[in-house]
LUMLOFI-698311 format. One record per atom (N, C-alpha, C, CB): residue in three letters; atom name; x, y, z. Coordinates in steps of 0.02 Angstrom, whole numbers, always signed. Glycine has a CB too. Layout:
# LUMLOFI-698311
+-----+------+--------+--------+--------+
! res ! atom !     px !     py !     pz !
+-----+------+--------+--------+--------+
! ALA !   CA !      X !      Y !      Z !
...
+-----+------+--------+--------+--------+
This chain:
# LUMLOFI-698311
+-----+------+--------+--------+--------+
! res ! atom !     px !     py !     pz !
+-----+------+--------+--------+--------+
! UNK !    N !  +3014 !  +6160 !  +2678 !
! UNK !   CA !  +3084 !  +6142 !  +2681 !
! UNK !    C !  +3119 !  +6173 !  +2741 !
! UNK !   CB !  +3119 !  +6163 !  +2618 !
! UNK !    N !  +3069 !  +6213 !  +2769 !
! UNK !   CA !  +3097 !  +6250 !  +2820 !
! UNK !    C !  +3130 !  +6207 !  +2886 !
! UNK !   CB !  +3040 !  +6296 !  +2840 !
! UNK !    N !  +3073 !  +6157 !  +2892 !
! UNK !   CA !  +3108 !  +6099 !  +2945 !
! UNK !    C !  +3171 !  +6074 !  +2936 !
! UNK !   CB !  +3073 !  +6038 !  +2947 !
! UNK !    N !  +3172 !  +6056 !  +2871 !
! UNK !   CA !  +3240 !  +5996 !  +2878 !
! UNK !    C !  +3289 !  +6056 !  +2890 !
! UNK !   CB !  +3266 !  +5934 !  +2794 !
! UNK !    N !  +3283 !  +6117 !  +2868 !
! UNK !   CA !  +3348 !  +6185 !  +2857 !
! UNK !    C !  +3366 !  +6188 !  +2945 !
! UNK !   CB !  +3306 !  +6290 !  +2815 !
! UNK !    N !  +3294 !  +6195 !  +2975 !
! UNK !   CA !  +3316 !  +6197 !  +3041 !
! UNK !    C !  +3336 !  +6161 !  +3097 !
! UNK !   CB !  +3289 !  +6217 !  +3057 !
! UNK !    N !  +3315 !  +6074 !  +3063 !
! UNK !   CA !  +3354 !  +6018 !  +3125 !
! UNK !    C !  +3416 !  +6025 !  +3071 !
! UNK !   CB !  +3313 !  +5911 !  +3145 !
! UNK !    N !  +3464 !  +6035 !  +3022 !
! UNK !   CA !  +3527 !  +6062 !  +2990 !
! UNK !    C !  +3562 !  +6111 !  +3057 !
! UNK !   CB !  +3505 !  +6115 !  +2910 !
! UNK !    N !  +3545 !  +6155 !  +3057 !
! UNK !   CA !  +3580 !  +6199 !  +3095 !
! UNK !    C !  +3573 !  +6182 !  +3168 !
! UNK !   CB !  +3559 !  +6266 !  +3080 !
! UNK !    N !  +3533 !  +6134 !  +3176 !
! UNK !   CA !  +3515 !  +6117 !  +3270 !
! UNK !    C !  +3572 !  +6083 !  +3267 !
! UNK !   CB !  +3435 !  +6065 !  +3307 !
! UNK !    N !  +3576 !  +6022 !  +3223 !
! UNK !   CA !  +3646 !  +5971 !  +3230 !
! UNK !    C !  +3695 !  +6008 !  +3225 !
! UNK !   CB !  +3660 !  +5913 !  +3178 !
! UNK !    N !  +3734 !  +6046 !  +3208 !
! UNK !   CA !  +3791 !  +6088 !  +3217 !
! UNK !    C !  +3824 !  +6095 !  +3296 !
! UNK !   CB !  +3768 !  +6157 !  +3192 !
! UNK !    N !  +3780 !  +6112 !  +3335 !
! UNK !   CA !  +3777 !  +6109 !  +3403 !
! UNK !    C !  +3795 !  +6174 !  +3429 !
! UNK !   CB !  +3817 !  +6058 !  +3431 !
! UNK !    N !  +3813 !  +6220 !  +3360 !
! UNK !   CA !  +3799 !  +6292 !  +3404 !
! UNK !    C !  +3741 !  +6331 !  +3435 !
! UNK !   CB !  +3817 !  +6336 !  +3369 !
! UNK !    N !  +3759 !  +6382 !  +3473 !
! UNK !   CA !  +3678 !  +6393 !  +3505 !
! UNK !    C !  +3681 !  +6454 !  +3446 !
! UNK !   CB !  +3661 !  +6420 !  +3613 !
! UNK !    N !  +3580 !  +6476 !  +3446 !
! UNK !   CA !  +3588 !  +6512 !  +3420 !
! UNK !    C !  +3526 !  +6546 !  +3443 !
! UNK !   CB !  +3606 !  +6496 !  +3362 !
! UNK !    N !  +3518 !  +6614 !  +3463 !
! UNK !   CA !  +3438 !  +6653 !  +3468 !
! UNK !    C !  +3397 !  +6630 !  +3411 !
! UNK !   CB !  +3439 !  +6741 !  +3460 !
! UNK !    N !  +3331 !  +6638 !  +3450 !
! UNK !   CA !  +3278 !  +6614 !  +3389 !
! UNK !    C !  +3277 !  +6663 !  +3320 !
! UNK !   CB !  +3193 !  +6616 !  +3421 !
! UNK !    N !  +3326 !  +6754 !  +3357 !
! UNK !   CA !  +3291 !  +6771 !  +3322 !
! UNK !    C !  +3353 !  +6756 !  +3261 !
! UNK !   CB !  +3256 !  +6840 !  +3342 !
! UNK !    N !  +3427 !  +6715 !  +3263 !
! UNK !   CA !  +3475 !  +6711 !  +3226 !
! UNK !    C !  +3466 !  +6649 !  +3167 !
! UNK !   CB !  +3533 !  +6705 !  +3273 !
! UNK !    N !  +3411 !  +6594 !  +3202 !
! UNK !   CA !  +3400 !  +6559 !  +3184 !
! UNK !    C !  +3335 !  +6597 !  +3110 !
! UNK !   CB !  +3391 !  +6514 !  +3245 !
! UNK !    N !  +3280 !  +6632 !  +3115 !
! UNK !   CA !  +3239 !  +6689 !  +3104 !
! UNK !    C !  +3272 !  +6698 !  +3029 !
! UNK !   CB !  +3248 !  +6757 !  +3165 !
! UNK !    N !  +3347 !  +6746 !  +3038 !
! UNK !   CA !  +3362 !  +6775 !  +3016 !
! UNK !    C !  +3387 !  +6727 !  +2948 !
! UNK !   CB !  +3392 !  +6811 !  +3057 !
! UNK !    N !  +3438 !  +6661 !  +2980 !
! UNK !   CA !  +3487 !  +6640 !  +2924 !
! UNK !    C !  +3428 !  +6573 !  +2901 !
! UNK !   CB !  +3584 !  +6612 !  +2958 !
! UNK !    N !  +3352 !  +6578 !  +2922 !
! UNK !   CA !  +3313 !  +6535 !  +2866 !
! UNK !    C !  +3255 !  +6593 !  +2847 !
! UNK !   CB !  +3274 !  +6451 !  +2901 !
! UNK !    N !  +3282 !  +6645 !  +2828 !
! UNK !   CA !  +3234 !  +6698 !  +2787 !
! UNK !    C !  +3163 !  +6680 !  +2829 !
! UNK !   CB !  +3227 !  +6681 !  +2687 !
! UNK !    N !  +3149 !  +6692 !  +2885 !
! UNK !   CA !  +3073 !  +6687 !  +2911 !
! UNK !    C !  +3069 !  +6741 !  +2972 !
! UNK !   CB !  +3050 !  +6601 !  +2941 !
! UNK !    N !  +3011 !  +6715 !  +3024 !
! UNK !   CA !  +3018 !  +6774 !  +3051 !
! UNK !    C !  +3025 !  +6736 !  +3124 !
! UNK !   CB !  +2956 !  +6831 !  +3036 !
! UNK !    N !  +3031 !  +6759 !  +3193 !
! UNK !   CA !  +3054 !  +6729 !  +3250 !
! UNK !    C !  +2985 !  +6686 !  +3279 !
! UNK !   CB !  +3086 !  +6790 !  +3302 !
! UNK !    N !  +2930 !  +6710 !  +3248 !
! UNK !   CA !  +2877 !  +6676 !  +3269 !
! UNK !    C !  +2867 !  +6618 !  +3240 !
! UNK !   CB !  +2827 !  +6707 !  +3265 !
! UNK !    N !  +2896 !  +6619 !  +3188 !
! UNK !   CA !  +2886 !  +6535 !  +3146 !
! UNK !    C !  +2946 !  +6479 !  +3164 !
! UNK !   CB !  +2892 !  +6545 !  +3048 !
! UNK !    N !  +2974 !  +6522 !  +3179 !
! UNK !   CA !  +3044 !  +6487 !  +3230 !
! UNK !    C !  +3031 !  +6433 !  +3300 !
! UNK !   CB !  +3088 !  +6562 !  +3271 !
! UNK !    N !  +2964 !  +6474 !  +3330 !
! UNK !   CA !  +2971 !  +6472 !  +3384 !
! UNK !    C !  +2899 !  +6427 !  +3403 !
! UNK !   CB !  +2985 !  +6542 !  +3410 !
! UNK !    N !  +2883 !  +6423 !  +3339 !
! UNK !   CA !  +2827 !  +6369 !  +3328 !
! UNK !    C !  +2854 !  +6308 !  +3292 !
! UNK !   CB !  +2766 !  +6398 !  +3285 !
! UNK !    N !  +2893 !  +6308 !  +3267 !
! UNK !   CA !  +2925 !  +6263 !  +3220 !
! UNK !    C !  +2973 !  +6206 !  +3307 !
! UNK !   CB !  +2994 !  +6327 !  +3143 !
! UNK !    N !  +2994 !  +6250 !  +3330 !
! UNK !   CA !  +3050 !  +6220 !  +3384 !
! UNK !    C !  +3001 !  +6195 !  +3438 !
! UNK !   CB !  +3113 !  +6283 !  +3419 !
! UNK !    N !  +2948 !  +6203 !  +3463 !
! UNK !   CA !  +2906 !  +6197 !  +3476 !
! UNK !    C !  +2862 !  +6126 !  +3468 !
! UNK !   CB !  +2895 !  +6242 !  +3457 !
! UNK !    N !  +2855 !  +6124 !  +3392 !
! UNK !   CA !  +2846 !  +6066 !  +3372 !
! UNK !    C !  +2873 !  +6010 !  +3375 !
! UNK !   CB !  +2841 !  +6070 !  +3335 !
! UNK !    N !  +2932 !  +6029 !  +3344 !
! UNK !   CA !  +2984 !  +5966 !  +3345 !
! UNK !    C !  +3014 !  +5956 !  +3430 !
! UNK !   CB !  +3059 !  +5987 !  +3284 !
! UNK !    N !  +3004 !  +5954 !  +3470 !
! UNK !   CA !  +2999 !  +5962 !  +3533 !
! UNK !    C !  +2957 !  +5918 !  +3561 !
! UNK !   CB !  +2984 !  +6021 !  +3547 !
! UNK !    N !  +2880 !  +5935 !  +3552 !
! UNK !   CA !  +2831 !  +5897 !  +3566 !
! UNK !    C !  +2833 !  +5843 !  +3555 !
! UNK !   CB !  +2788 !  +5910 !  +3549 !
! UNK !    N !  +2846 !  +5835 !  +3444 !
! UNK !   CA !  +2854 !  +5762 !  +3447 !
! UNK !    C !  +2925 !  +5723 !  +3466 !
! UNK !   CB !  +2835 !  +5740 !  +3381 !
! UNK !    N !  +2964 !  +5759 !  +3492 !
! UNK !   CA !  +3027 !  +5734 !  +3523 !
! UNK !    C !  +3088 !  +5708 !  +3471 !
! UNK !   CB !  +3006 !  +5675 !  +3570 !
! UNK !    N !  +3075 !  +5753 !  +3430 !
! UNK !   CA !  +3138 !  +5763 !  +3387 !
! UNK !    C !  +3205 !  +5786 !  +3408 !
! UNK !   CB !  +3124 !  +5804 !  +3342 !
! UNK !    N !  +3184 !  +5860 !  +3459 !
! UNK !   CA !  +3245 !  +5885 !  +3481 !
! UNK !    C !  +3217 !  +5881 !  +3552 !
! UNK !   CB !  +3272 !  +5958 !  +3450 !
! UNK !    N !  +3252 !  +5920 !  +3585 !
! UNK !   CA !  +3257 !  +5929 !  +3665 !
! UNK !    C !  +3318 !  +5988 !  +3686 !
! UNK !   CB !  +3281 !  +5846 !  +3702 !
! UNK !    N !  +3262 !  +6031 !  +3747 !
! UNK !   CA !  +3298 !  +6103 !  +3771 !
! UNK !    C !  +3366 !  +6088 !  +3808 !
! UNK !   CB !  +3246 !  +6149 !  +3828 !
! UNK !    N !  +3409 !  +6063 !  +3800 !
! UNK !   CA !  +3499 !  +6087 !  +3832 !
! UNK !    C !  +3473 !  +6134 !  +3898 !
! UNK !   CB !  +3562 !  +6153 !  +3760 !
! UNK !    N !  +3478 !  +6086 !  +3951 !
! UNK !   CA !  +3480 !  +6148 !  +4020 !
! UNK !    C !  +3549 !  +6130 !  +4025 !
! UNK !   CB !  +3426 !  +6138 !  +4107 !
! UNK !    N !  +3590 !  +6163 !  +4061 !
! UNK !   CA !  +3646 !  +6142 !  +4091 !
! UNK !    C !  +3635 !  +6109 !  +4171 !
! UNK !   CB !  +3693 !  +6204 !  +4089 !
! UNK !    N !  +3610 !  +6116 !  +4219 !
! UNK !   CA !  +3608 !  +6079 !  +4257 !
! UNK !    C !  +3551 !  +6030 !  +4264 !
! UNK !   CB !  +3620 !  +6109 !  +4299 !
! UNK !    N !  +3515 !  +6055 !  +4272 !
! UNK !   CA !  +3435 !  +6023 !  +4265 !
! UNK !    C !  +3432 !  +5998 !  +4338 !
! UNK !   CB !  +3421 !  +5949 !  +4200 !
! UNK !    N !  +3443 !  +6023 !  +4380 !
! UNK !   CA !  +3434 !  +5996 !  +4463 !
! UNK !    C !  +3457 !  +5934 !  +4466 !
! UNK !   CB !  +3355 !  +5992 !  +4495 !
! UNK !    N !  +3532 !  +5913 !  +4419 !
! UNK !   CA !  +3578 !  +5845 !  +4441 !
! UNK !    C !  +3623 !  +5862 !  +4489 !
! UNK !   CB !  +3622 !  +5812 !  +4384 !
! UNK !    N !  +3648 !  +5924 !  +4482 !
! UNK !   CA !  +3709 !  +5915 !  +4510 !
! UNK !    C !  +3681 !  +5908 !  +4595 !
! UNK !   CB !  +3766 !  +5984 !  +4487 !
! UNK !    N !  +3626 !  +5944 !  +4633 !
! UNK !   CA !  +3608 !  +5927 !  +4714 !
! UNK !    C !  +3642 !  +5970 !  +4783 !
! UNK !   CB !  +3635 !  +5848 !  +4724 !
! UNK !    N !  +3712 !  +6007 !  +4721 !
! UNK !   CA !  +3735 !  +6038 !  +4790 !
! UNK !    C !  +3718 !  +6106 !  +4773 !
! UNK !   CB !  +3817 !  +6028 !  +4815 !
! UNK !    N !  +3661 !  +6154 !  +4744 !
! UNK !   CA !  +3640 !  +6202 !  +4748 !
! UNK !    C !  +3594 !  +6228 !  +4761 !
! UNK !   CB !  +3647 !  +6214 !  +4724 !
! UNK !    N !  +3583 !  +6312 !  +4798 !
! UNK !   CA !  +3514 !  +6312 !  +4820 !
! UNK !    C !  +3469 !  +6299 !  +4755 !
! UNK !   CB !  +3494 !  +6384 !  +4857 !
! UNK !    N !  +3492 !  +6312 !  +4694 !
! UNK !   CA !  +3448 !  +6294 !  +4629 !
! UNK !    C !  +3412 !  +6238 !  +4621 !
! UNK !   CB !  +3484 !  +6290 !  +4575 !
! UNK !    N !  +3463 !  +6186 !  +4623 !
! UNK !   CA !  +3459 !  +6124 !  +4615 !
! UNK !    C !  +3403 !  +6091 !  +4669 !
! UNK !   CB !  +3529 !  +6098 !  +4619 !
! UNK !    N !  +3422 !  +6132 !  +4721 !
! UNK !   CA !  +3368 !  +6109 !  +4800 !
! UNK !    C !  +3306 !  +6133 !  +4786 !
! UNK !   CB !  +3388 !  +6149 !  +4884 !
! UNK !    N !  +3306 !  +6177 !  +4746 !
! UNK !   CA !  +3237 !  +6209 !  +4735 !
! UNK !    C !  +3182 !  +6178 !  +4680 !
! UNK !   CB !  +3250 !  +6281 !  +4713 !
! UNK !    N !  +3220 !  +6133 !  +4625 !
! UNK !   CA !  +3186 !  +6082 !  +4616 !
! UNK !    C !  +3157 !  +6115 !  +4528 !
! UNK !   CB !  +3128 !  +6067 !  +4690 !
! UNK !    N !  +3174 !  +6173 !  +4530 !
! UNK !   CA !  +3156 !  +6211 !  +4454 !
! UNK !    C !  +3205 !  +6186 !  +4420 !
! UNK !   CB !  +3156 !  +6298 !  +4446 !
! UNK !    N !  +3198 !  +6149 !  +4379 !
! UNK !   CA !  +3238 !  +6102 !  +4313 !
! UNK !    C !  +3239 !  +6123 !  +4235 !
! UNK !   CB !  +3202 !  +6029 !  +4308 !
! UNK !    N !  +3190 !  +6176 !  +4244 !
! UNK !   CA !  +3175 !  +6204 !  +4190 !
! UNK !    C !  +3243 !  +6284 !  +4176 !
! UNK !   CB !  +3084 !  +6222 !  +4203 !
! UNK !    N !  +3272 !  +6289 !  +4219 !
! UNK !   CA !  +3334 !  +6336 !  +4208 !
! UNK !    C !  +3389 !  +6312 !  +4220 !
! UNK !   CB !  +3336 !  +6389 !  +4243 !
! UNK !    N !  +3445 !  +6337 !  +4213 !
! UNK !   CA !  +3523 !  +6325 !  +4259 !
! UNK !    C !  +3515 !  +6348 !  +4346 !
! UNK !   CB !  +3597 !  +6389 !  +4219 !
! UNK !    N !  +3534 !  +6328 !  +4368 !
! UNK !   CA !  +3555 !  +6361 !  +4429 !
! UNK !    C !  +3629 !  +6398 !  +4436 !
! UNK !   CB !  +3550 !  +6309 !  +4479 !
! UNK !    N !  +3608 !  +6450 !  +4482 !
! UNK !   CA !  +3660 !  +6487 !  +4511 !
! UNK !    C !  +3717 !  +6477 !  +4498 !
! UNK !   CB !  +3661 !  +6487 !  +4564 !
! UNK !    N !  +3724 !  +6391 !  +4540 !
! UNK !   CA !  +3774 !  +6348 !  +4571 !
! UNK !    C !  +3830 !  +6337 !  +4519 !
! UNK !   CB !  +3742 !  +6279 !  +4595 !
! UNK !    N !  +3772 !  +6305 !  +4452 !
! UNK !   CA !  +3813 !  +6276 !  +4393 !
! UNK !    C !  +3837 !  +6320 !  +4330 !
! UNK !   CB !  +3772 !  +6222 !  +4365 !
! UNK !    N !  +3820 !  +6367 !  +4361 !
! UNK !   CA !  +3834 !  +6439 !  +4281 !
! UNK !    C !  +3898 !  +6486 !  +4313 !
! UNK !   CB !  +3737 !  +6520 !  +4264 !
! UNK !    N !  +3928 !  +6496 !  +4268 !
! UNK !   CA !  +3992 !  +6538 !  +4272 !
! UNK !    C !  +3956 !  +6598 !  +4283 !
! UNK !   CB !  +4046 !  +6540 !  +4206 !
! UNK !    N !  +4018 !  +6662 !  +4347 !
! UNK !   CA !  +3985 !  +6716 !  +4348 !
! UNK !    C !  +3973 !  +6751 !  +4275 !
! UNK !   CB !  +4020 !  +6756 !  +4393 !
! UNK !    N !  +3920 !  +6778 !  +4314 !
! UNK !   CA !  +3864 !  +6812 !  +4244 !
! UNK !    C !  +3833 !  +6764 !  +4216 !
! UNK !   CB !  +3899 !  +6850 !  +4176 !
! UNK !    N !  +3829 !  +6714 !  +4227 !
! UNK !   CA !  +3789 !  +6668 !  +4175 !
! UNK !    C !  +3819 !  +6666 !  +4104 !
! UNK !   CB !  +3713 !  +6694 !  +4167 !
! UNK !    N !  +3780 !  +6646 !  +4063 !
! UNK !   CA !  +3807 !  +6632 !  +3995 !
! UNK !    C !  +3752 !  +6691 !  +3948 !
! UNK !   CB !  +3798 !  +6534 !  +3971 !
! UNK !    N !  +3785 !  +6760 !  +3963 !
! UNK !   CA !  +3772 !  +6800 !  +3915 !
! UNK !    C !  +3779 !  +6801 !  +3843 !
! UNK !   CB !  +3794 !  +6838 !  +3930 !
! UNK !    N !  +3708 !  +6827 !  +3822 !
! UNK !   CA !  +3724 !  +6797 !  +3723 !
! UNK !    C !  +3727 !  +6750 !  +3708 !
! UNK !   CB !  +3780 !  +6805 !  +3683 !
! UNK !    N !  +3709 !  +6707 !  +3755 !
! UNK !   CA !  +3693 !  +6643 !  +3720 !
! UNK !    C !  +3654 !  +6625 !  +3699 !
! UNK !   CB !  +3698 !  +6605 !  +3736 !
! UNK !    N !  +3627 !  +6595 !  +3651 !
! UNK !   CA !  +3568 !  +6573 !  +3633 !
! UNK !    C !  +3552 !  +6493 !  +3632 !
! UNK !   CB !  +3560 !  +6600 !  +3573 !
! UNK !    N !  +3465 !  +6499 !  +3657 !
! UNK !   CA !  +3465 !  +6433 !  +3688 !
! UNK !    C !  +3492 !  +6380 !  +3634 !
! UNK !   CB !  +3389 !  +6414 !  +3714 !
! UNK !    N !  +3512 !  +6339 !  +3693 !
! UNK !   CA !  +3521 !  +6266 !  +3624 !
! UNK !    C !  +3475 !  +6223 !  +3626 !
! UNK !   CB !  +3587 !  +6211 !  +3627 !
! UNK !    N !  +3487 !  +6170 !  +3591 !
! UNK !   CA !  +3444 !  +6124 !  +3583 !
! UNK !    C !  +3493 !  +6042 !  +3536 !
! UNK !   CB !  +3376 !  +6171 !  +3535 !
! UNK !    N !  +3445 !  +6006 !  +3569 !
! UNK !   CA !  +3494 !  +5939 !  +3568 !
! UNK !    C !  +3460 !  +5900 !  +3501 !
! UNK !   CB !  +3488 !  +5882 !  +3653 !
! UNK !    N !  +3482 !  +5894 !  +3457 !
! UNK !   CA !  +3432 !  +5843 !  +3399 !
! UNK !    C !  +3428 !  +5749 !  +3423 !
! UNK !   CB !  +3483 !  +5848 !  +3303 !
! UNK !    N !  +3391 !  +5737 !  +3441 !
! UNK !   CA !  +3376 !  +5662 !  +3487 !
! UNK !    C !  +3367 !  +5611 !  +3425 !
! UNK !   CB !  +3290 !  +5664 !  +3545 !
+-----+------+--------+--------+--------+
């Protein structure tokens, strides 16, 4: 039941650490992180970058790594405490 508890709290659209997610479905961060993992693969959900090398006018974006934010597109400091999100598709 652990799945459906956790695409529940993905649709909400708050972010949350794996290990918060861990915590409020009584498990541990590793089953979290296999579970998100999964549903991923088969393309249930999907990782929330904020830029993903669209925006073009950063050295980030130029650099072609899509797999983070860039520099360009994150408020100073970045987005501390945040925890990753994730999009339910």
């Amino acid at each position: 039941m652990i799945m459906g508890e956790l695409l529940e709290l993905l649709k909400d659209g708050h972010a949350r650490t794996v290990e918060l997610l861990a915590s409020e479905l009584n498990t541990n961060v590793d089953d979290i992180e296999r579970k998100l993992e999964y549903l991923e693969r088969v393309g249930a959900i999907k990782r929330v970058v904020f830029c993903a090398g669209k925006c073009g006018s950063c050295s980030g974006c130029s650099a072609g790594d899509t797999t983070i934010p860039c520099k360009g597109c994150t408020p100073d400091g970045g987005f501390k405490n945040m925890g990753q999100m994730w999009e339910v598709v």
